[in-house]
Backbone as JSON Lines, residues from 0, in Angstrom:
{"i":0,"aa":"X","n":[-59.61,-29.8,8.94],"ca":[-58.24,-30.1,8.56],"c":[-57.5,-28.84,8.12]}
{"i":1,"aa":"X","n":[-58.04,-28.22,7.59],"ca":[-57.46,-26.49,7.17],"c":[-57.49,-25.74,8.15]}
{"i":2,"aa":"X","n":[-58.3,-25.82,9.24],"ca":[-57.87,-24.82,10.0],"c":[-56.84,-25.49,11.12]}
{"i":3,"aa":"X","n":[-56.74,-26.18,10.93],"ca":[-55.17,-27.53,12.45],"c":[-54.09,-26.78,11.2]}
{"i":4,"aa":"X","n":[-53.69,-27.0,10.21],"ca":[-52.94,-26.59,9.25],"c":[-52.57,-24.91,9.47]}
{"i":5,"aa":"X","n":[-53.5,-23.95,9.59],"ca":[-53.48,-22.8,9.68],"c":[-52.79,-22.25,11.45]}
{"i":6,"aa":"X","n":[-53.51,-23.42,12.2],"ca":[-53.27,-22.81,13.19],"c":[-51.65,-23.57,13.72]}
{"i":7,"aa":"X","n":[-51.43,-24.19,13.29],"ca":[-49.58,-24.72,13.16],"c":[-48.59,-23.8,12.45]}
{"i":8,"aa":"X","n":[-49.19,-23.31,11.43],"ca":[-47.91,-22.29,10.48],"c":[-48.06,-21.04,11.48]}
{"i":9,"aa":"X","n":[-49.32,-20.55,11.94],"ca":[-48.88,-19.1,12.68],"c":[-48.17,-19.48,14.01]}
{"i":10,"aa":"X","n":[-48.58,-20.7,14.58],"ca":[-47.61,-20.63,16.01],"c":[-46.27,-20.71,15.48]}
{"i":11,"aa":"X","n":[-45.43,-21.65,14.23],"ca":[-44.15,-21.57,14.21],"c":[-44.34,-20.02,13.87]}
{"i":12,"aa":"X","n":[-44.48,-19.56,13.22],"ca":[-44.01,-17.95,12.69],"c":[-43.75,-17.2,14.28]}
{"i":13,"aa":"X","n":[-45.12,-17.42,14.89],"ca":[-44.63,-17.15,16.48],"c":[-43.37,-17.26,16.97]}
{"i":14,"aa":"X","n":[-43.39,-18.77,17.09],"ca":[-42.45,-19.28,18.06],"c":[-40.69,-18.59,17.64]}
{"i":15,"aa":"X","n":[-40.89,-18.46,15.66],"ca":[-39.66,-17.67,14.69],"c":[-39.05,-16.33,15.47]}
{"i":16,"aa":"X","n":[-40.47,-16.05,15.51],"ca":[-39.96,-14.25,15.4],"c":[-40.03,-14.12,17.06]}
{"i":17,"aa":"X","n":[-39.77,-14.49,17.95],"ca":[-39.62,-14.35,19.18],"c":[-38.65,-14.82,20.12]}
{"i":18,"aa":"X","n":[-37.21,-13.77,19.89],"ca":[-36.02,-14.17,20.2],"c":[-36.44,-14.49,21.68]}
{"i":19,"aa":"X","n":[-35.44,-15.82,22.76],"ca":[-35.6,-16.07,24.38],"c":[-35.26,-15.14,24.99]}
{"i":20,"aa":"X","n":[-36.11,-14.77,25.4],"ca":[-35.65,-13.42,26.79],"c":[-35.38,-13.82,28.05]}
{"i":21,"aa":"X","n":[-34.31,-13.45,28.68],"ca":[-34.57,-13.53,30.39],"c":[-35.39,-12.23,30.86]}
{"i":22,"aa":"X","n":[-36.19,-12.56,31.87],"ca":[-36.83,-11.78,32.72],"c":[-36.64,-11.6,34.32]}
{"i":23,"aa":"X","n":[-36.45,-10.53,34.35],"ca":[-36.03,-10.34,35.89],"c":[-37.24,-9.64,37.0]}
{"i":24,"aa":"X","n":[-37.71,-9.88,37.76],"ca":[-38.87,-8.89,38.55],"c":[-37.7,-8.21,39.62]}
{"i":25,"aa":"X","n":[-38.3,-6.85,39.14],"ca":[-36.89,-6.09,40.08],"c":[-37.69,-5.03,41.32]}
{"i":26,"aa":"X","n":[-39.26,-5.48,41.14],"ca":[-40.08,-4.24,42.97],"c":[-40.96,-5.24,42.86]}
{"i":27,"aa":"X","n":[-41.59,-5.46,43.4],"ca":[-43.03,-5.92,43.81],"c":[-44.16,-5.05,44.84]}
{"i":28,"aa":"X","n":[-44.58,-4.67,44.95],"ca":[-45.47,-3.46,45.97],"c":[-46.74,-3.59,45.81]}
{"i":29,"aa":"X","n":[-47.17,-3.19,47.47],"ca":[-48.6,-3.68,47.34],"c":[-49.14,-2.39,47.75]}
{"i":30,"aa":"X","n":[-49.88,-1.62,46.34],"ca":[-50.66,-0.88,46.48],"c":[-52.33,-0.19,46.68]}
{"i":31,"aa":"X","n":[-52.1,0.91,47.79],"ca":[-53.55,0.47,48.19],"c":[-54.28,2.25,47.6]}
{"i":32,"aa":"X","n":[-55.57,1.78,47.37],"ca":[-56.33,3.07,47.15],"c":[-57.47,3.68,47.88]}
{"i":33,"aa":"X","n":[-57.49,4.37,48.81],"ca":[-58.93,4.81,49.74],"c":[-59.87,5.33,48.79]}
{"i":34,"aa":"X","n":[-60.84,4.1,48.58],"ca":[-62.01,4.95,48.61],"c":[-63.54,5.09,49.16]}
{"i":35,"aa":"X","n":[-64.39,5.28,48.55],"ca":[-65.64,5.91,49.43],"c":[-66.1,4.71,50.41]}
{"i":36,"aa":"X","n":[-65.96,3.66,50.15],"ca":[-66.05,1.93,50.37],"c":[-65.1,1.15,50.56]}
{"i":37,"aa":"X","n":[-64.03,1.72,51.2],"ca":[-62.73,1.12,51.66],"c":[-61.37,1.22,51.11]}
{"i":38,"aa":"X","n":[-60.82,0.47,51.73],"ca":[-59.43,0.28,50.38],"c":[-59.48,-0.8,49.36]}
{"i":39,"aa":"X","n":[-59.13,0.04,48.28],"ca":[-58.6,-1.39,47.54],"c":[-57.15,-1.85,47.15]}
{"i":40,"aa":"X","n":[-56.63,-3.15,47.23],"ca":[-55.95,-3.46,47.13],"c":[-55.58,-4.12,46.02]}
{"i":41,"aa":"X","n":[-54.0,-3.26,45.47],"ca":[-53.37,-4.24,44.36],"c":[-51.99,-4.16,44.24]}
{"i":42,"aa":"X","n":[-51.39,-4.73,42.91],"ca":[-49.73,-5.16,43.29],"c":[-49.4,-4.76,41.85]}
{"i":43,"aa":"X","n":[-48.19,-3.77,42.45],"ca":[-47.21,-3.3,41.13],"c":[-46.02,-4.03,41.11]}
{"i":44,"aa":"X","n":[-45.9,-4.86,39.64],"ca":[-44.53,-5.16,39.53],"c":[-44.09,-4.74,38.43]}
{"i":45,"aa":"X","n":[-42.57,-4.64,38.78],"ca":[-41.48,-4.07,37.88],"c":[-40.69,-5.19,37.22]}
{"i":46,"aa":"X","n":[-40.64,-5.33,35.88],"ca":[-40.18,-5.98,35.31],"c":[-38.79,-5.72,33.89]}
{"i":47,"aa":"X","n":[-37.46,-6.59,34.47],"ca":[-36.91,-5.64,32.99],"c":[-36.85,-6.75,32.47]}
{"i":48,"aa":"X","n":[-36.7,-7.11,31.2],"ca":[-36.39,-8.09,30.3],"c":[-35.22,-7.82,29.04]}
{"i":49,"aa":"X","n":[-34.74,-8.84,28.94],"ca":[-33.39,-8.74,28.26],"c":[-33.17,-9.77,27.48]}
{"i":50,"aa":"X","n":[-32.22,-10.12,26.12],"ca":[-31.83,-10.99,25.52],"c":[-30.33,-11.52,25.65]}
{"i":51,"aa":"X","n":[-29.77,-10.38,26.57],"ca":[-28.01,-10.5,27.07],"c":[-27.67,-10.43,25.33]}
{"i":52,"aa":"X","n":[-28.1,-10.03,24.31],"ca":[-27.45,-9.48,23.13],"c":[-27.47,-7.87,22.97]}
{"i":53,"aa":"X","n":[-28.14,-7.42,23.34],"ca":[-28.19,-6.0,23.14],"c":[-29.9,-5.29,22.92]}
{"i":54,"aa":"X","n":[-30.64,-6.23,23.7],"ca":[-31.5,-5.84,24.06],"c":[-32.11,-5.63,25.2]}
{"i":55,"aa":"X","n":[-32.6,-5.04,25.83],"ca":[-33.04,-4.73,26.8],"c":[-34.78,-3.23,27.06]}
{"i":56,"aa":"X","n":[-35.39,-4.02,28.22],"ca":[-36.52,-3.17,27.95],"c":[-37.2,-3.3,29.79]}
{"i":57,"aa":"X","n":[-38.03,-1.9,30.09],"ca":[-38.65,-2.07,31.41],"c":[-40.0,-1.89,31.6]}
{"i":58,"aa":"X","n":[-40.96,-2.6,32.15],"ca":[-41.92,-2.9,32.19],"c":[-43.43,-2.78,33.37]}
{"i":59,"aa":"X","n":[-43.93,-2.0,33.74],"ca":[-44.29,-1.75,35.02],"c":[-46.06,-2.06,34.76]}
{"i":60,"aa":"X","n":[-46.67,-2.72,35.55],"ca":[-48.0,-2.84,35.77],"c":[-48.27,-2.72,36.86]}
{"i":61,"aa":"X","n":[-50.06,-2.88,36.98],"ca":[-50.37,-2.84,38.06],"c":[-51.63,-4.13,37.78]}
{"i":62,"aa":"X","n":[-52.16,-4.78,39.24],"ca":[-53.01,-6.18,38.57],"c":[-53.95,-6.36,39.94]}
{"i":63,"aa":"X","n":[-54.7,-7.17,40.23],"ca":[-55.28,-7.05,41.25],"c":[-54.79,-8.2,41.95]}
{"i":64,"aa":"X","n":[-53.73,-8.97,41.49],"ca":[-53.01,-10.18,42.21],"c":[-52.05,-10.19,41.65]}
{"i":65,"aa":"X","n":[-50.66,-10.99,42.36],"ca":[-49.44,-10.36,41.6],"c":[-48.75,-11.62,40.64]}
{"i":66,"aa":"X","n":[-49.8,-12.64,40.13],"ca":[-49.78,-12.96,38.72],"c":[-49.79,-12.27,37.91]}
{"i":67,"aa":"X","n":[-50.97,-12.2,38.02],"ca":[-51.5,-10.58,36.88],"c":[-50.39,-9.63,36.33]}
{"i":68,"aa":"X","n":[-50.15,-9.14,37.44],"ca":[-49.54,-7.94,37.87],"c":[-48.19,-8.63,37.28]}
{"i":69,"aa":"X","n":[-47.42,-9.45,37.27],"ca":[-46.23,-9.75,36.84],"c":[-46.63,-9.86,34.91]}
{"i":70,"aa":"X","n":[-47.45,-10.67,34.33],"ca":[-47.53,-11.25,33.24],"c":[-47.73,-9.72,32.99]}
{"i":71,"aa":"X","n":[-47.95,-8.47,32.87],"ca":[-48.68,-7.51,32.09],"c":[-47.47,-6.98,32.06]}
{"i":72,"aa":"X","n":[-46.57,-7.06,33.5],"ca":[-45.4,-5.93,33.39],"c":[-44.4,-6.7,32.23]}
{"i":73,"aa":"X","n":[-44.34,-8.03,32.36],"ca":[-43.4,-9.15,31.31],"c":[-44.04,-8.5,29.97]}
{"i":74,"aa":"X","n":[-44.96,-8.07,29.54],"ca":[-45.6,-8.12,28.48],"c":[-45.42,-6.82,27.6]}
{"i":75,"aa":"X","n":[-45.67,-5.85,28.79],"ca":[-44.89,-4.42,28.57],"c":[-43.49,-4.5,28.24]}
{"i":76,"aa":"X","n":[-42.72,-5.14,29.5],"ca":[-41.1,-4.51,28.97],"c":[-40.59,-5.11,27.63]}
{"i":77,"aa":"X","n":[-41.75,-6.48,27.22],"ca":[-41.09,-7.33,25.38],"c":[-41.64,-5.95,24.43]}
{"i":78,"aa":"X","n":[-42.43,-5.24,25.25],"ca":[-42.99,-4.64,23.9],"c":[-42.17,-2.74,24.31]}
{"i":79,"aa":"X","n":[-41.71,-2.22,25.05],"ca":[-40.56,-1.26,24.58],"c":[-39.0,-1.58,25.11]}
{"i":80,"aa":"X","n":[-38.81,-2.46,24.45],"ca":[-37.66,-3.23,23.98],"c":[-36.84,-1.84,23.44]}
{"i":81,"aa":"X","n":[-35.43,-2.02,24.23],"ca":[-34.67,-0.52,23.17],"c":[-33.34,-1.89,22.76]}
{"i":82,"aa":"X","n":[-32.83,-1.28,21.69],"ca":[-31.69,-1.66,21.29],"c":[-30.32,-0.97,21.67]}
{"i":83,"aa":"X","n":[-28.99,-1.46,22.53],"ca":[-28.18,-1.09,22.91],"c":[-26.97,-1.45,22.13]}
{"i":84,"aa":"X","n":[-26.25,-0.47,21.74],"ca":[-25.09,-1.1,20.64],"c":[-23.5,-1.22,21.93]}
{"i":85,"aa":"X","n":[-23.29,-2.51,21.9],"ca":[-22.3,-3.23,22.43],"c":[-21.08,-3.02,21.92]}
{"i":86,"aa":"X","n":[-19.94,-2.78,21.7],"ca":[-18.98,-2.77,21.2],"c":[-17.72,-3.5,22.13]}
{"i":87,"aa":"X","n":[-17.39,-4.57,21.56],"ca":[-16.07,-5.35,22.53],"c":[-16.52,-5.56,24.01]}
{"i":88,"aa":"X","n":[-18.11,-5.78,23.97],"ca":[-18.61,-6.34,25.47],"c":[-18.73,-5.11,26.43]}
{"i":89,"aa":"X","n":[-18.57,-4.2,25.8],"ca":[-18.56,-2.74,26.81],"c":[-19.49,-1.41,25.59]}
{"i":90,"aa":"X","n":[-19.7,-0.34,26.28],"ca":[-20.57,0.82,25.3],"c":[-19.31,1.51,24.89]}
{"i":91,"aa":"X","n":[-20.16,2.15,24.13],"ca":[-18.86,2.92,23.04],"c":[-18.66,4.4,23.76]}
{"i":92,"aa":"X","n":[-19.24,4.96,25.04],"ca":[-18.6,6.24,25.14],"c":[-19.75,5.96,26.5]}
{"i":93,"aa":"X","n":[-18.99,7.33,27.36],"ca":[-19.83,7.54,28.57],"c":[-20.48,8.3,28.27]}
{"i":94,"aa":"X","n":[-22.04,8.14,29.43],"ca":[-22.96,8.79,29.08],"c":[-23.58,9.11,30.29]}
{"i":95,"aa":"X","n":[-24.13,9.98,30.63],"ca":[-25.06,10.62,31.72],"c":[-26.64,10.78,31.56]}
{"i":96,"aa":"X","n":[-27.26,10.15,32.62],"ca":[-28.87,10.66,32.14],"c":[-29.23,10.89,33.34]}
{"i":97,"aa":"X","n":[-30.84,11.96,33.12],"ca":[-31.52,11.9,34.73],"c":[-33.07,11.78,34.13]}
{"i":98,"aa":"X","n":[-33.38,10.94,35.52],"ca":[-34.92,10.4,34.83],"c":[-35.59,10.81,36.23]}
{"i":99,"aa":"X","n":[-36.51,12.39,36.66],"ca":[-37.0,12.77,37.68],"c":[-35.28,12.6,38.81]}
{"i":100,"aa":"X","n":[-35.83,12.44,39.84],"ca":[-34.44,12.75,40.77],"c":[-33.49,11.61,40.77]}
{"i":101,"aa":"X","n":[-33.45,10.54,39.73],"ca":[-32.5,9.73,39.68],"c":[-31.6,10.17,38.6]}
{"i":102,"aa":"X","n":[-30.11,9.97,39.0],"ca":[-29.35,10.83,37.81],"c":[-28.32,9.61,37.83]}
{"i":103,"aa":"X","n":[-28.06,8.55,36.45],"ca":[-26.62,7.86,36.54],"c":[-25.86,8.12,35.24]}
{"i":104,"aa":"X","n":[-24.45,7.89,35.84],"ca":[-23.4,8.07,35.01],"c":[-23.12,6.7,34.53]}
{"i":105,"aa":"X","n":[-22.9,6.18,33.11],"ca":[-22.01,4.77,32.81],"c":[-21.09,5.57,32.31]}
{"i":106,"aa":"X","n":[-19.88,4.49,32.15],"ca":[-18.47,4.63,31.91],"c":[-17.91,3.2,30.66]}
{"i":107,"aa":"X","n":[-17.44,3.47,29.94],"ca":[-17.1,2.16,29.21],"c":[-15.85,1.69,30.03]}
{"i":108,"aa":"X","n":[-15.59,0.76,29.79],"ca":[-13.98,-0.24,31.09],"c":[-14.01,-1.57,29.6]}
{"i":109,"aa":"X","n":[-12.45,-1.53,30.06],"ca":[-11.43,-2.52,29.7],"c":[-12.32,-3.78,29.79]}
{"i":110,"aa":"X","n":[-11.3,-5.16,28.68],"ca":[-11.84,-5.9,28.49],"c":[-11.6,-6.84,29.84]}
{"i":111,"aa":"X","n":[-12.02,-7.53,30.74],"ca":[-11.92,-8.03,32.18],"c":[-11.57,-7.25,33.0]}
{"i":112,"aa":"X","n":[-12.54,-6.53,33.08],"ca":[-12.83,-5.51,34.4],"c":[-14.17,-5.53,35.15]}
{"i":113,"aa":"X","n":[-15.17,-6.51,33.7],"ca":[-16.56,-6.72,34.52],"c":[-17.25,-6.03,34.98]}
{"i":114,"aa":"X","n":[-18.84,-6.39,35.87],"ca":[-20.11,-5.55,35.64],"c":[-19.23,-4.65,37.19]}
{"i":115,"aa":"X","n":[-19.25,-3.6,37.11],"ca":[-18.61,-2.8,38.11],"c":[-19.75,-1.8,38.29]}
{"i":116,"aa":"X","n":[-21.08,-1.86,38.62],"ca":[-22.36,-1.49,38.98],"c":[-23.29,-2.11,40.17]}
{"i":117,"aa":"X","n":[-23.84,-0.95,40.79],"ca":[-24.46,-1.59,41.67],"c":[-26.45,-1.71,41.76]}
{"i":118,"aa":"X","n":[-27.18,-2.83,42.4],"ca":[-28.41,-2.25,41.94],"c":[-29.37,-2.6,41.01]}
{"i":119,"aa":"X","n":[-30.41,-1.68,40.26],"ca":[-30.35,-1.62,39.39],"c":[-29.72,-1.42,38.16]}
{"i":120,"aa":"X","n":[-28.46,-0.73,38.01],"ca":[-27.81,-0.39,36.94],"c":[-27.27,-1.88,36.8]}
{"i":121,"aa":"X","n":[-26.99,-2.26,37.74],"ca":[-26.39,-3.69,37.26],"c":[-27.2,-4.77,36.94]}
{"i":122,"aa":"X","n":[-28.5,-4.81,36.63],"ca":[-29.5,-6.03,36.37],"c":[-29.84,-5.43,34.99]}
{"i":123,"aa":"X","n":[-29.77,-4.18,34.51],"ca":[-30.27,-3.82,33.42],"c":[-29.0,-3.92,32.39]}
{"i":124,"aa":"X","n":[-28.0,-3.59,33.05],"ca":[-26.57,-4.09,32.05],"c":[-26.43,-5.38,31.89]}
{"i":125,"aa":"X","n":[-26.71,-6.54,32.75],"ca":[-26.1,-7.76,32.72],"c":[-27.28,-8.24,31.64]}
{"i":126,"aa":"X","n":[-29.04,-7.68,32.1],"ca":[-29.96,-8.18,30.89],"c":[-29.52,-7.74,29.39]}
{"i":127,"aa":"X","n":[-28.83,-6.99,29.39],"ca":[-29.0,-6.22,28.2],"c":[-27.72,-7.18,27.44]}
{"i":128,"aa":"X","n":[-26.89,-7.58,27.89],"ca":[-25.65,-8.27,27.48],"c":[-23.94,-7.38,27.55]}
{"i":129,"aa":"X","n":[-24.07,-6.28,28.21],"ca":[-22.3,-5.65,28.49],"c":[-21.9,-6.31,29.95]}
{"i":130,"aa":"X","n":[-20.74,-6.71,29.0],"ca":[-19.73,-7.3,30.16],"c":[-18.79,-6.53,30.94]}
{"i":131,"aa":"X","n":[-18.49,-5.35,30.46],"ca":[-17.5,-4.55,31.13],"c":[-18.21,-3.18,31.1]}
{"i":132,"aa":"X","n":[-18.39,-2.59,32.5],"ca":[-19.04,-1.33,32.61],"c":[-18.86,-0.88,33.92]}
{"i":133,"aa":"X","n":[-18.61,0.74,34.38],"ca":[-18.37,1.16,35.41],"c":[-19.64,2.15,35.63]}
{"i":134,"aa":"X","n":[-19.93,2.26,36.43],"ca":[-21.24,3.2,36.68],"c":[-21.51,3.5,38.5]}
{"i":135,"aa":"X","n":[-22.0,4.63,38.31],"ca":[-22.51,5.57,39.55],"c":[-23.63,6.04,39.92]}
{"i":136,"aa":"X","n":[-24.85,5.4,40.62],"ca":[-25.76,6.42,40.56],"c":[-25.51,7.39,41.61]}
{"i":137,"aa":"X","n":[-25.99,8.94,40.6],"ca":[-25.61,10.29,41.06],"c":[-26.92,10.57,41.6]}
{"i":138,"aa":"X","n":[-28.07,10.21,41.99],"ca":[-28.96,10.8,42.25],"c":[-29.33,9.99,43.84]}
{"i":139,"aa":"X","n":[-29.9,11.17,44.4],"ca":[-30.18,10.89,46.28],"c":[-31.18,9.88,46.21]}
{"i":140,"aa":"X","n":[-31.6,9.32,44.96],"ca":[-33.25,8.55,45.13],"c":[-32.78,7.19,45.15]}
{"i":141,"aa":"X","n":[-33.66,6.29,46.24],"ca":[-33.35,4.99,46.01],"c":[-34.46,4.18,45.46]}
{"i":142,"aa":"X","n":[-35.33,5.26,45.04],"ca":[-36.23,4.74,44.18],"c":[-35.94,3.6,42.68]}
{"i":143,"aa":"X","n":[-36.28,2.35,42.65],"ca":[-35.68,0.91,41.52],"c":[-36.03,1.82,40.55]}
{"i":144,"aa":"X","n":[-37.65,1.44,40.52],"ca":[-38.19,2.08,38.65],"c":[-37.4,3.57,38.13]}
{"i":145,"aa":"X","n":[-37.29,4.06,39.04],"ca":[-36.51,5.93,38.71],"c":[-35.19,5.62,38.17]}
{"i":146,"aa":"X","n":[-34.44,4.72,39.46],"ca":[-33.23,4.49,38.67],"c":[-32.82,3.7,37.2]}
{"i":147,"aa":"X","n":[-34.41,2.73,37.22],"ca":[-33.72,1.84,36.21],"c":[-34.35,2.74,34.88]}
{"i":148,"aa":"X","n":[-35.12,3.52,34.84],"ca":[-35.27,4.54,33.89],"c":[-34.97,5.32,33.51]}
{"i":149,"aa":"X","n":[-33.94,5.29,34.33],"ca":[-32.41,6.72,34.0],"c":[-31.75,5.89,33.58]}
{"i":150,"aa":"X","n":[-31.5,4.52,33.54],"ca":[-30.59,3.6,33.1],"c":[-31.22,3.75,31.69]}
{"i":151,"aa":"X","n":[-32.21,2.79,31.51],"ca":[-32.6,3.03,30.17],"c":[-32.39,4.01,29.47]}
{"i":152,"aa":"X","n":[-32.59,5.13,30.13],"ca":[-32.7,6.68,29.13],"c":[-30.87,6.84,28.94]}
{"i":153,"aa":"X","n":[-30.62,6.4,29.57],"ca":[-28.7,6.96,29.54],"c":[-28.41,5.37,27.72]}
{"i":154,"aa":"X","n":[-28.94,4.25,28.05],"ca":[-28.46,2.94,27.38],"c":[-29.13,3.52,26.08]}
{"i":155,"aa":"X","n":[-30.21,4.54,25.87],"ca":[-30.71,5.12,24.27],"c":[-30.48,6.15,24.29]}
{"i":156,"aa":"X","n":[-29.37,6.8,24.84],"ca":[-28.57,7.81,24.03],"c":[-27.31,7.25,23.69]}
{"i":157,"aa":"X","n":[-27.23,5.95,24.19],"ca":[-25.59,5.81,23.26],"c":[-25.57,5.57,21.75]}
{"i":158,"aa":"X","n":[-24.61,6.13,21.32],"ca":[-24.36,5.95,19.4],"c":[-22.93,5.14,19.17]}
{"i":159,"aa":"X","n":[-23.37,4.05,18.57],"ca":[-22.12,3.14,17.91],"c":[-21.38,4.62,16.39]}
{"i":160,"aa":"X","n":[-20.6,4.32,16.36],"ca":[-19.28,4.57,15.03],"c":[-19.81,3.68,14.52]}
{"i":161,"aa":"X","n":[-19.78,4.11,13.03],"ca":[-19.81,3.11,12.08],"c":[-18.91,2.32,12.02]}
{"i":162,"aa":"X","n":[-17.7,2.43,12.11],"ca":[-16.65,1.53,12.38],"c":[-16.64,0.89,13.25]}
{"i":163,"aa":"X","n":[-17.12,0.69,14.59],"ca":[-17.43,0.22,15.6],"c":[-18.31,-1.16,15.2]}
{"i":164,"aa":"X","n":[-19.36,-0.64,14.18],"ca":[-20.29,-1.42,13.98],"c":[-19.75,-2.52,13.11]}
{"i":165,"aa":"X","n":[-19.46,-2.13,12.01],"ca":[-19.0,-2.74,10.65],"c":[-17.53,-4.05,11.38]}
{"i":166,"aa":"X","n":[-16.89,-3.69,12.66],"ca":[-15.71,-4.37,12.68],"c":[-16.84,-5.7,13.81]}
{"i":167,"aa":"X","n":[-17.73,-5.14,14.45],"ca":[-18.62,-6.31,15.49],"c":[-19.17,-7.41,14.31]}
{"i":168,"aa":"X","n":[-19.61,-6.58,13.19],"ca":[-20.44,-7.65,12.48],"c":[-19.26,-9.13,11.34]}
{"i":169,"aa":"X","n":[-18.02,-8.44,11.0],"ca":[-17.49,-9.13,11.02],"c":[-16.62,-9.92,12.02]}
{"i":170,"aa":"X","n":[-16.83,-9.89,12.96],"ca":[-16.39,-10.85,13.87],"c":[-17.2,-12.05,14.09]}
């Protein structure tokens, strides 16, 4: 009877502290390895996950079936989760990043001007929760994971104003 008791209070604390995420699978690939005894075969998926509040995170495994291979990458991107500060549904300043040969620019835009991205940049903005954003990728690679990791790296260099912040939370 004490332990049905014990094991009910930690799942709610679970179920508490674990805001709903959407999850998106954004590559799937089936990778192979030569070796002395053939190939072996397995499957990388790419996963970003988002709360559409201002979180957002990307996730990459590898599995020997692409269950596997999905649940580890889902599991990764909850766990480097970055925080993106939103201001009036758009970022507070443009920013540039390059992650290996993928290089993108975001732009902040007016309030109904909408996700104005293509791609990846646009699955990692819409997870993350900005509604108004203009963006370019500058780099020759059409590589997903490259780009969406220049996304990320560009979405944690942005810095809210304190004023920025202080006027969101009273709203």
């Amino acid at each position: 009877m004490i332990k049905e008791k014990r094991f009910q209070i930690s799942s709610k604390r679970f179920e508490e502290s674990a805001p709903e995420f959407d999850s998106k699978l954004l590559d799937l690939a089936r990778i192979s390895h030569t070796r002395a005894g053939g190939k072996k075969l397995r499957f990388r998926a790419i996963i970003i996950t988002g709360n559409k509040n201002g979180k957002v995170g990307v996730g990459v495994a590898k599995g020997k079936d692409v269950a596997l291979a999905v649940e580890k990458a889902t599991r990764l991107s909850k766990k480097h989760l970055i925080d993106v500060p939103i201001v009036e549904d758009t970022i507070p300043h443009e920013v540039y990043a390059k992650y290996g040969p993928a290089e993108v620019l975001l732009r902040p835009q007016k309030k109904g001007r909408g996700l104005v991205a293509g791609g990846v940049v646009r699955i990692v903005c819409n997870l993350s929760g900005i509604k108004n954003i203009s963006s370019k990728i500058l780099g020759r690679t059409g590589n997903k994971l490259n780009n969406a990791r220049a996304t990320i790296l560009a979405l944690k260099k942005l810095k809210a104003q304190e004023k920025d912040i202080k006027s969101q939370k009273t709203e």
